[in-house]
N, C-alpha and C positions, 0 to 999 in steps of 0.2 A: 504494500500500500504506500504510497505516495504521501510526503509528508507535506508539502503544498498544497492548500486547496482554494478552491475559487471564490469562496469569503472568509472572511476574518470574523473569527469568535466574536460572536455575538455580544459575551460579556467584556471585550474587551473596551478601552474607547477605542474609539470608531473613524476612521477617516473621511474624506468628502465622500459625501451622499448619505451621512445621517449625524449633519448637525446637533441636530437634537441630543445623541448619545456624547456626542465627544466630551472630550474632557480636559478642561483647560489647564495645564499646567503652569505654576508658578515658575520664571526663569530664576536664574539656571542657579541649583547645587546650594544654592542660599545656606545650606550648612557647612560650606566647605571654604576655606582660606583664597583667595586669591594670592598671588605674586608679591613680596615684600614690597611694601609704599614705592621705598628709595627708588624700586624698578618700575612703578608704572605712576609715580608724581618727580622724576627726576630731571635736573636742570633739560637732561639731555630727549626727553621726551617731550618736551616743553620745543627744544627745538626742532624735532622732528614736526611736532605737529601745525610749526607755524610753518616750516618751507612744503608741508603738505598741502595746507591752504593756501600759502601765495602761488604754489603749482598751479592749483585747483582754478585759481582765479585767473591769473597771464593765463592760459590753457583757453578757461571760457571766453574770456577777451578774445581772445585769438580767434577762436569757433565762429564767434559772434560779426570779428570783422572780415571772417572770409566767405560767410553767408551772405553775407550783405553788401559789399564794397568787392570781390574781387573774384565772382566768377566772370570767367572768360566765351560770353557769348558767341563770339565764333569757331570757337573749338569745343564747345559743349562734351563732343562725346569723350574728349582729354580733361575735363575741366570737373563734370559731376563725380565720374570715378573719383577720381584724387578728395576733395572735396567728402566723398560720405566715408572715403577711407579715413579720412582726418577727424572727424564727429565720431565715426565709430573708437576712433583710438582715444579720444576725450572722455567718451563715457566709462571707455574700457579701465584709465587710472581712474577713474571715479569710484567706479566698482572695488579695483583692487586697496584703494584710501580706505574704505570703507571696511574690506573686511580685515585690515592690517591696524587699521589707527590704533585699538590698545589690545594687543594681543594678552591672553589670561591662562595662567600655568595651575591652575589646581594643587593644593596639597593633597596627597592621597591620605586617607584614614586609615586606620588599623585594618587588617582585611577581614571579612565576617570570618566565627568560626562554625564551624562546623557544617559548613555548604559542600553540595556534592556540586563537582564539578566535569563534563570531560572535557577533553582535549580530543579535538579533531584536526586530521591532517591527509587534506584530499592531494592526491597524487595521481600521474598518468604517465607518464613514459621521464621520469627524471630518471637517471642511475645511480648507480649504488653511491658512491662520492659526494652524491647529492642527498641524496636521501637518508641514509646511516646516520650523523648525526643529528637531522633533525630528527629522526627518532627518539633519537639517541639523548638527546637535550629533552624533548618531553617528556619522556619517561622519568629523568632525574628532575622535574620539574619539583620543589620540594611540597610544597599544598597540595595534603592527599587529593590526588583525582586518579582517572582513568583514561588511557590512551588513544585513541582508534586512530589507524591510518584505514585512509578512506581508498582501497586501489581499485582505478577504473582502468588499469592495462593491466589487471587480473594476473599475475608475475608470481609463480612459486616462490621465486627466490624474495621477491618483497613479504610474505606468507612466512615463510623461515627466518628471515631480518626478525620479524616482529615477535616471532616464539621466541629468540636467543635473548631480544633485548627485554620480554615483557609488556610491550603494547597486543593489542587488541586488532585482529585484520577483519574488514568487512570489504567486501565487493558485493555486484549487482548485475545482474545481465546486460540489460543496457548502458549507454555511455547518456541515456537523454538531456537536455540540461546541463549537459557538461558541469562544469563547477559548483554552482550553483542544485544540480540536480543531485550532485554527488552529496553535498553537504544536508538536500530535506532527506536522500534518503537513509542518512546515518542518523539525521536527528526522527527519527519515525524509530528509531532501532535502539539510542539509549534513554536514559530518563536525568542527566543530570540536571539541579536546578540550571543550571549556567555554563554556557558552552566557550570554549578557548579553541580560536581557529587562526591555526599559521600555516604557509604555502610549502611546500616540500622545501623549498632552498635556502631558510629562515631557521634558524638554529637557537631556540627558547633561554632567555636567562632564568638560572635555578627559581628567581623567587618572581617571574613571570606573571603565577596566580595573586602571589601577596602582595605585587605592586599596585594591583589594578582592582582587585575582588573589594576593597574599602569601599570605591567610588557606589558601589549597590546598596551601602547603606540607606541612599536615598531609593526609595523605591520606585519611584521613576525612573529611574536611571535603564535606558535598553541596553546600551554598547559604550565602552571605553575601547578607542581607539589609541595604538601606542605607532612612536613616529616609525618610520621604513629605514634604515641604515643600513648598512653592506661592509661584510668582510674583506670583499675584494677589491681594495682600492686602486688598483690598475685596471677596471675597469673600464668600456667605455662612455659610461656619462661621470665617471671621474675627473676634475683637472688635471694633467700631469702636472705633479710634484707637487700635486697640493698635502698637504701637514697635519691640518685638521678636516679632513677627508668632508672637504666640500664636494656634492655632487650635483646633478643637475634637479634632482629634487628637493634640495636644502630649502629653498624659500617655501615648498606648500608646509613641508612637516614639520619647519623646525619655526615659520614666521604666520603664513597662512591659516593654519589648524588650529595656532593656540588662538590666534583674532577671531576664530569659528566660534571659540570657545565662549567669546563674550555672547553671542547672539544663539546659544543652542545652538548652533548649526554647522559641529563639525562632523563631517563627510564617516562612515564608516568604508573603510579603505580595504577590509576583506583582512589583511594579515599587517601587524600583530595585532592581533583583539579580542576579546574577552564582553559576551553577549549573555544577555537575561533569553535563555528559554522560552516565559510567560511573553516576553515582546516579540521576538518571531511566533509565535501562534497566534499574534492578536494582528498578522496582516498575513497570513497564511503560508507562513516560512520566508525562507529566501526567495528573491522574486528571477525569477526562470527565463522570463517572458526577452530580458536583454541581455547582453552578453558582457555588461559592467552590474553587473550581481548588486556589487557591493552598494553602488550610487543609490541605484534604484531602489534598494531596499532601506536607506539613511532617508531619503525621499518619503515613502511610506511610512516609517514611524516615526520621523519629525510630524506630519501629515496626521498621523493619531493620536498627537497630542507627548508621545513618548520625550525622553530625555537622551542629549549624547554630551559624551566628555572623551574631552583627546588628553592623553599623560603626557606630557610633554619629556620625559626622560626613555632613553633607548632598554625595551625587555625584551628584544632579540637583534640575530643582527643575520640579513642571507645574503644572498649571490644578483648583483644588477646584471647586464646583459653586456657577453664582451666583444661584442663585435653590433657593426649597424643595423645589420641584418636581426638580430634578438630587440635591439635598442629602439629599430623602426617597429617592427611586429606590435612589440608589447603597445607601445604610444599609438599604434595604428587601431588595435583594438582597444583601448579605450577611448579615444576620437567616436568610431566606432558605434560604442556602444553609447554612449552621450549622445550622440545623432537620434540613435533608437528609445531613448530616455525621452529628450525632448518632444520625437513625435507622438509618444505615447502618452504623455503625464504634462506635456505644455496648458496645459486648464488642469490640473489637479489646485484640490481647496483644502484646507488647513494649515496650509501652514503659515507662521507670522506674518507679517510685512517683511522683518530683519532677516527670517529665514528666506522669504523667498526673494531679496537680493544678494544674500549670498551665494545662492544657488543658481541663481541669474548667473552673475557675476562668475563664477568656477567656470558652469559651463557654456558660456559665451566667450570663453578663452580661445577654445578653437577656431574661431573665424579669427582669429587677430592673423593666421597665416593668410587669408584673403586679400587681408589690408595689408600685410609686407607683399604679397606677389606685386596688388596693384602701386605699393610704393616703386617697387622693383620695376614693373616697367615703363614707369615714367620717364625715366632716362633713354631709355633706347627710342621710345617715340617720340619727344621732342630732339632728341639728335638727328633724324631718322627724315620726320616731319617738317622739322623747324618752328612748331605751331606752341603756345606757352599753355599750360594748365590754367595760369594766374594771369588774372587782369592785373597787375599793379607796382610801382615805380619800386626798382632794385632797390631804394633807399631806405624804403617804406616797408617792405616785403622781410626783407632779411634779418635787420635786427629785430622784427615783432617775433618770426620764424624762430630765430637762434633763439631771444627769450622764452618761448613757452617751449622750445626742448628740450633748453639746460635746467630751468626748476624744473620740469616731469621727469628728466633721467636723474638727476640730485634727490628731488622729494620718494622717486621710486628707489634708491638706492639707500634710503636713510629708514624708509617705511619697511624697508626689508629685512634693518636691525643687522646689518651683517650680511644678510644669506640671498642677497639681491646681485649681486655683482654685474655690473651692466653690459660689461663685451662677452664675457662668458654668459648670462639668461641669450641674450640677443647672437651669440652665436649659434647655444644652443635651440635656441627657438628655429632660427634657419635650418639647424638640422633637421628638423621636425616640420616645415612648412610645407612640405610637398604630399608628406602624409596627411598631414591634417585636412588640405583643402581635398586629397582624396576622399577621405571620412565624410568631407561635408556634405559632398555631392550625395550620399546617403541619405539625408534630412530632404532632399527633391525628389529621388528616386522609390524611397521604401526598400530598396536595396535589401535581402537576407541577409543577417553577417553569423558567416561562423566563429564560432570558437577558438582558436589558435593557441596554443600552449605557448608561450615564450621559451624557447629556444636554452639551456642553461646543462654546464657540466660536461657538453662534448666539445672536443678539442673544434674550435673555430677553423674557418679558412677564408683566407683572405679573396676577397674577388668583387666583382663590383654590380649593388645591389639594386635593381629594378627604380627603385624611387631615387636614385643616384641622376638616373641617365638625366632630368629635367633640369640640373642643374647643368650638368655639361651643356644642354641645350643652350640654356641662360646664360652662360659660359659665351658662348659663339656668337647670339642675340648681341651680347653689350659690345663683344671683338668689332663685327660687323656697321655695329650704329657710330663706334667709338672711328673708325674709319671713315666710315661717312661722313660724321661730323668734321674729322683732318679735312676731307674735302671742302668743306661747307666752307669751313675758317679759309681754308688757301685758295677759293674761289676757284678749284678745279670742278669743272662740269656744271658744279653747283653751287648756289648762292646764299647768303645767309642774310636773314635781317637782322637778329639776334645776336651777334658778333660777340659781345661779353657772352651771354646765356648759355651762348655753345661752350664758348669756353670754360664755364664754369661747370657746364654738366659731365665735361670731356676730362676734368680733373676729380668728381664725384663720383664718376661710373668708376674710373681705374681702380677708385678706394675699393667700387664694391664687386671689381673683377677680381682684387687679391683676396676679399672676402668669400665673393664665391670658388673661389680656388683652394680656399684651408679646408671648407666645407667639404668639399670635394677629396682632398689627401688625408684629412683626418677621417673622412667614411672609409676608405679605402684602407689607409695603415694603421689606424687606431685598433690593431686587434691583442689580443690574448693570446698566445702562443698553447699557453698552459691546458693540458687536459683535465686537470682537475683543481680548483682555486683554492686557493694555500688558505690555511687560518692563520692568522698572525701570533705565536705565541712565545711565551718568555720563561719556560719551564727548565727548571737543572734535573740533571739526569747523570748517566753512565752508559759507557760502550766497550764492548771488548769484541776482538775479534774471534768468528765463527770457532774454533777450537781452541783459543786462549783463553789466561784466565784472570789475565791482567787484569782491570778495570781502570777507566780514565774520565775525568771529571769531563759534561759538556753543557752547552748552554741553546735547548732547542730552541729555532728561532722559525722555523715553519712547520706546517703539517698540513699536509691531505692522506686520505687514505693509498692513495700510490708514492708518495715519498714525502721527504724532510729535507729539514736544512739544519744543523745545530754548529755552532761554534765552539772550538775545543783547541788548548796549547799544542797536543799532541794528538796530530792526524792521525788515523788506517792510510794505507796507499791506494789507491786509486785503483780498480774491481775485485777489490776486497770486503767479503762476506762477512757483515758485522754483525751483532744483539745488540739493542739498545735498550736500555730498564730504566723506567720511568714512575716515581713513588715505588721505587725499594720493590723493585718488579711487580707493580699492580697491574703495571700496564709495559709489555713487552715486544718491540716492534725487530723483525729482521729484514733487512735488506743487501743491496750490493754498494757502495759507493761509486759514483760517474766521477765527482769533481771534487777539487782542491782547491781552495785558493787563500794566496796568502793574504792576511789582514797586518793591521800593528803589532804584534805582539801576540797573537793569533792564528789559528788557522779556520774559516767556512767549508764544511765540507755538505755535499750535498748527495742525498741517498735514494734510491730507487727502492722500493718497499716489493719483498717476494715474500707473500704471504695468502693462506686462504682465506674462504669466505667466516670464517670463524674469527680468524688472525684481525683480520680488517674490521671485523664487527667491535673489536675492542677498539680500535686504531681511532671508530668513531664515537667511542665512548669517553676516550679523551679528546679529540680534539671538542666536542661538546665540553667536557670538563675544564679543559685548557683555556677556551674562547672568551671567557668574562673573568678567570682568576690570574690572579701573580703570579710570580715565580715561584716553586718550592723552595723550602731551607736547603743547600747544597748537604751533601752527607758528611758525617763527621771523617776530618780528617781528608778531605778534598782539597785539590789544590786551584785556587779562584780561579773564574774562567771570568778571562776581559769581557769587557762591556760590550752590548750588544751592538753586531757590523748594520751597515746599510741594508735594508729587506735582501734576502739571496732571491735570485731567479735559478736556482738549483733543484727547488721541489717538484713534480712533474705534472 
């Protein structure tokens, strides 16, 4: 039986279409602390929210005087594009002002006691690398619950994972519902008050349940949302060389969700979270119907009056996507699925006013690729053309221009607390424009959208991916126009009236040819080598060689289930068969050594793990264990191993 059904319990409150029942809930958590004063009354808040405003205003000015003073009546069909792309990007900081202005971190409470909880963890074709310690981490999750991995690629060997480690296996004939179907039909199958759902590639910190299970004190409360962070900092929506592992999601989770916070209305995101039971039955489970589960169903119990709270602190940490080709997918289907959201639920009634501009506002994000394509070929058509967008005198035009860019990329970059970074969102947004305005066309069409797993754990390859090719195209478009215009200017063939204009567009395009050209080498080279994504860890240990009996102090510094990396004064030689004993042999790993290399004082050696499906089931027991603790005590009488080298690219 099917745990979705086609109405929502009766007794529960009640979404649009039976006003009468709903039930108005007090905002938000009124028993629960906000963020210390000093953080949300501070000098520096203060200035945030004045250059937000004077944004807000240059911005509207600006709107105001290119509606009115500066369309360009003979070139209309260059003039209204531009023009509703520029009103559209006005409302768009409006919206994101709005939901950033005071973002709200919650204190968690003590966690209930004595609730039954489980943990579910739907899976379909990840492998073992992947999967193993997110088992592996739920199971040691410390707040008694109960496990289930959800498998819909039906895998003996995922069946045997779960008896070694202790979880719970459930499969189902069908794939129906994909994700979404996976999850009502586990929750039709156990009975805990409150379900804990993270994605296969997401590996649970110990105290997961205890961080999050307080927020239910209030009984409203459906979902606590916890933020998305990643192990794999080489990643590709990573910056290289970024430190404090900024990635391309830093602004929704760490600046946008806690701003949700103030208005009830932050998003449940599907993984890391922690859900009330009683609130998925009272809209008839996970909602099926789209293929962003997660939106659609934050949508609905916002909508019935429920409660949601985002933790602002990291209780897991998985795997992003290491190549374009994973990076466009996953952002393709959720595009995607937001399309199928808005066509379905675009007149859905209950929720606030503040909720339903913040959900405005998220999901109206996706047409801002519209508005960069149509900024994008403005230049190649008045080069091209000769014809202006603007009615209005260079002198007049440019400084009003520059002012209301420089306060919206300042006020966007201040609103963002940090995690806004303006060439990296706006690069990474390019990366992402071609997809998106793909998705859109979905919202005209009614388009089916499948389901798509994201891509995650097999060895990448480099090559060059489908939604690539339009930039190459755009590539060629601005070459072509930017030559034209040489013409224009040097009155070969062809004539220019605009002599400044070209010129100045002919120095803007080049900006945005070597722009679209990183976009281009970074979809291409930005990959992963790595077959399986290392965990970062800081563990002491010991190693001896395959028949010796020596033992030598070392300092692991990576780990996946196919190999390591530890640091140690005193190497093995190079395809030399080691044991490595890790907590006084709890956990015991052998492999061969590939690599050597010399550090200060030092050596990095890096190891290739030959080991069974048993050997690796522990391998995932510690990297789970390793992933959120310290170092262990070195053993007595160990000789100190130097301080930890640069990440190794040694693990495999």
């Amino acid at each position: 039986m099917d745990y979705v059904s086609k109405t929502a319990d009766p007794s529960c409150p009640q979404p649009a279409g039976a006003p009468a029942a709903r039930v108005r809930l007090a905002h938000p958590l009124t028993t629960l602390e906000t963020a210390p004063p000093a953080q949300q009354g501070s000098r520096a808040e203060a200035v945030v929210h004045a250059a937000a405003l004077l944004a807000l205003l240059v911005a509207g000015a600006y709107v105001v005087w290119r509606v009115g003073w500066t369309v360009n009546g003979s070139a209309l069909w260059l003039s209204l594009p531009l023009l509703v792309a520029e009103i559209h990007g006005f409302f768009t900081y409006a919206g994101y002002m709005f939901m950033t202005w005071k973002p709200v971190r919650f204190v968690a409470p003590p966690p209930i006691e004595n609730a039954t909880v489980d943990f579910l963890i739907p899976t379909y074709n990840e492998p073992f690398a992947v999967l193993a310690p997110t088992i592996a981490g739920a199971v040691a999750v410390t707040y008694p619950h109960r496990t289930y991995v959800l498998d819909d690629g039906k895998r003996d060997w995922v069946r045997r994972l779960c008896k070694r480690l202790g979880a719970e296996y459930l499969t189902r004939p069908t794939n129906e519902g994909a994700k979404a179907g996976n999850l009502n039909h586990a929750l039709a199958r156990t009975s805990g008050e409150f379900v804990a759902v993270i994605d296969a590639d997401f590996v649970p910190k110990p105290s997961f349940i205890d961080d999050m299970l307080g927020y239910f004190r209030d009984p409203k409360v459906a979902f606590v949302q916890g933020p998305q962070e990643f192990y794999n900092r080489d990643s590709f929506q990573h910056a290289s060389g970024d430190h404090d592992a900024w990635h391309e999601q830093s602004l929704f989770f760490r600046t946008i969700q806690p701003g949700k916070n103030r208005w009830n209305a932050a998003f449940w995101c599907g993984c890391p979270s922690l859900l009330r039971r009683r609130a998925l039955e009272c809209v008839g489970g996970v909602a099926q119907e789209t293929v962003t589960e997660d939106l659609h169903t934050s949508m609905k119990l916002h909508a019935a009056g429920w409660k949601s709270v985002y933790h602002p602190s990291p209780v897991a940490l998985g795997i992003a996507p290491n190549d374009y080709d994973g990076f466009v997918l996953q952002r393709l289907r959720w595009a995607e699925g937001t399309m199928q959201v808005i066509r379905r639920e675009w007149r859905l009634r209950g929720l606030t006013f503040a909720q339903g501009v913040n959900y405005l506002a998220s999901t109206s994000t996706y047409f801002d690729a519209i508005r960069k394509a149509v900024f994008l070929s403005i230049l190649p058509l008045v080069l091209i053309t000769d014809q202006l967008p603007i009615q209005a005198p260079g002198s007049v035009f440019l400084p009003f221009w520059a002012a209301q860019f420089l306060s919206v990329a300042v006020a966007n970059s201040l609103l963002g607390r940090g995690n806004n970074r303006y060439l990296m969102t706006e690069f990474f947004d390019l990366l992402k424009m071609f997809a998106f305005i793909k998705a859109s066309m979905t919202l005209l069409t009614g388009k089916r959208v499948r389901f798509r797993v994201t891509p995650k754990g097999a060895a990448p390859g480099r090559g060059v991916h489908g939604l690539l090719a339009p930039y190459a195209a755009l590539l060629v478009a601005y070459a072509l126009s930017m030559g034209v215009g040489l013409l224009r200017i040097e009155g070969v063939f062809l004539q220019t009236r605009h002599e400044t204009v070209q010129f100045a567009a002919l120095i803007w395009a080049s900006a945005i040819m070597a722009a679209l050209g990183a976009v281009i080498w970074y979809g291409y080279r930005k990959v992963s080598q790595r077959s399986a994504d290392r965990v970062m860890a800081s563990v002491n240990g010991t190693y001896r060689r395959r028949y010796g009996t020596r033992t030598q102090p070392i300092l692991l510094q990576d780990l996946t289930t196919m190999g390591c990396a530890f640091v140690t004064s005193s190497p093995p030689p190079v395809g030399c068969d080691i044991r490595i004993d890790i907590g006084q042999g709890r956990y015991v790993l052998r492999g061969r050594v590939r690599r050597v290399r010399k550090l200060a004082g030092a050596y990095e050696v890096g190891v290739s793990l030959h080991m069974g499906e048993a050997g690796r089931t522990r391998v995932a027991q510690l990297i789970a264990a390793s992933m959120f603790a310290a170092g262990e005590a070195p053993p007595a009488g160990a000789t100190p191993v130097p301080p930890r080298a640069e990440p190794s690219r040694a693990a495999a």
